[in-house]
C-alpha positions, -999 to 999 in steps of 0.1 A, spaced: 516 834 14 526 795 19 536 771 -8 505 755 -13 483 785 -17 508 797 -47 510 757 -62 470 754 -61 464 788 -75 495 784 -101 478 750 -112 441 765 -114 462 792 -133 477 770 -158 442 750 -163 420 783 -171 453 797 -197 450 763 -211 412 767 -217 422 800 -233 452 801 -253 458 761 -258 489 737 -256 516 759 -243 543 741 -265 520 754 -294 514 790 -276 553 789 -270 562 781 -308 540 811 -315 556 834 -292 588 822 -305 580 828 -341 563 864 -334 596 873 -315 617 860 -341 602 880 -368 600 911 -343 641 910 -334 656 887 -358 668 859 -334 657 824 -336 640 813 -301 629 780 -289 601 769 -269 626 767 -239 637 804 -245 600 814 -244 595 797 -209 629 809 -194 619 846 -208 585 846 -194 599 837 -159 625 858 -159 600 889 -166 583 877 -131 617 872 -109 624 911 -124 589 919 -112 594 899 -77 635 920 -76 610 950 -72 580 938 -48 591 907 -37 556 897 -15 537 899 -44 519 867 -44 504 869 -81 543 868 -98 549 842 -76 518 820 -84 528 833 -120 563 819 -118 552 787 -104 526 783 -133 554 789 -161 579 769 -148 553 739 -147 538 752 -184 575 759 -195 581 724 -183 556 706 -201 562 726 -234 597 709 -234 592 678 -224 562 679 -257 583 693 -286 617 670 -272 622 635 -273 614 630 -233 584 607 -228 554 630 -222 539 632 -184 505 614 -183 470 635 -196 457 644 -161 490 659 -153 490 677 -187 470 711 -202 431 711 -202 438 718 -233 430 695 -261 460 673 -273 471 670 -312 503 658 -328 528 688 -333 556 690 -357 592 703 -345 603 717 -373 
């Protein structure tokens, strides 16, 4: 387990989700909407990501050499990341460092 084994996998990761469930701002909003309904809380994109990571640090408190949670962690940090940075008002990163994913305008609100 070295860094650059988990950041390649973690980005091959992110590229094949991307293929599958789309833009993770627009997964996130989804998520975020689907657990609003389900508890009652309002969550934001941001919420989603930290959430999602902090299910794979509680994974990695119990085996913590399990490479796949930490090529996980890796990959939602950097989706996570970019799911900000496209429903904010920070300047986007440029295509090839974005989701294989197609791109479309998205709404905020």
């Amino acid at each position: 387990m070295n860094r650059t084994t988990i950041l390649n996998d973690a980005l091959k990761a992110t590229k094949d989700r991307g293929e599958d469930y789309g833009k993770p701002s627009e997964n996130f909003e989804r998520i975020a909407t689907l657990w609003e309904a389900y508890t009652g809380n309002k969550y934001t994109v941001a919420d989603v990501g930290l959430m999602m990571m902090l299910v794979k640090i509680s994974r990695l408190m119990e085996s913590p050499t399990h490479e796949d949670s930490w090529v996980d962690l890796a990959g939602y940090s950097a989706v996570t990341a970019e799911a900000i940075a496209y429903t904010s008002d920070i300047p986007l990163p440029p295509p090839a460092q974005q989701s294989t994913a197609p791109m479309r305008q998205v709404s905020r609100y």
